[in-house]
N, C-alpha and C positions, 0 to 999 in steps of 0.2 A: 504494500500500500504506500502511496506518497500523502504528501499533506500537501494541497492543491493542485489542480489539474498538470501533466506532463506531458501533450503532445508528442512528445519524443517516443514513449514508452508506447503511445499504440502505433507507431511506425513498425514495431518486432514483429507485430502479427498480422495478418494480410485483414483480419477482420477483427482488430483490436475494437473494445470497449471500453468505455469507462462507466465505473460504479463509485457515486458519492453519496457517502457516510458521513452525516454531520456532526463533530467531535463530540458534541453533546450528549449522544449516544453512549458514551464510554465512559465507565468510572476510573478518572483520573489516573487513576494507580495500575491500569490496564493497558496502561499503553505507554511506549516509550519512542524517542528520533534520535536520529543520528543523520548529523549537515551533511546527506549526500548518504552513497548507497552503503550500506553496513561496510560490507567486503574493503572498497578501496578506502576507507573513513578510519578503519583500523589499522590499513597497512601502510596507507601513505606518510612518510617521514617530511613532511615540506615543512614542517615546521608552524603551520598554519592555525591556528587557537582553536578551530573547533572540530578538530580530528582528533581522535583515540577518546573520544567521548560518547556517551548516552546520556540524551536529556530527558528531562518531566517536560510536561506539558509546559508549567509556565517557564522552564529553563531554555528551551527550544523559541521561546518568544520572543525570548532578549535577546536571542543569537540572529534569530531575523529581523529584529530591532536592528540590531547591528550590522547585519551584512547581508541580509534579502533576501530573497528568494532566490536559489540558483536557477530554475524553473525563467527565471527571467532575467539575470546576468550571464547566465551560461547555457543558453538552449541548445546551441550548434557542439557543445564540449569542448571548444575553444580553450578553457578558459582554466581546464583542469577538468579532474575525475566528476564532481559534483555538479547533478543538473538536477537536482532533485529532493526533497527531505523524504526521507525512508520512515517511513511510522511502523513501529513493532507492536499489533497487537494480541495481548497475553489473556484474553479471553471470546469465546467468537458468542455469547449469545445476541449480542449486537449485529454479529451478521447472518445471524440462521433466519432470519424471514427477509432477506434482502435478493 
């Protein structure tokens, strides 16, 4: 799942969709981001502030406070690994009638 729309992501599949879930759905504690997709977020060494991290909700806020949606500075991947906020979540009854 991302946390707002990634055109990029239905390019993978010849008949990509998207399904949105409105955060409010989800009890806080059930979900967790990471700025950009898990995988290169943990391994990239750039030095960059918000890699080798997992945020909460409102910690994930500030970091888009701070440096935006990659979804919108980085669509083409230009610009590094991250085109996207990766949302982890750690219970599905929010998406079993979806």
């Amino acid at each position: 799942m991302t946390l707002g729309q990634c055109p990029w992501l239905l390019d993978w599949y010849p008949a990509g969709k998207q399904l949105e879930i409105p955060l409010t759905e989800f009890e806080a504690q059930t979900v967790s981001f990471t700025y950009g997709d898990l995988f290169p977020t943990m391994r990239c060494q750039d030095g960059k502030p918000y890699r080798n991290q997992v945020y909460t909700l409102i910690e994930i806020r500030h970091v888009i406070d701070q440096f935006g949606l990659p979804q919108e500075w980085n669509a083409d991947g230009s610009n590094g690994p991250e085109r996207y906020i990766e949302v982890q979540i750690w219970d599905d009854g929010p998406l079993k009638n979806k």
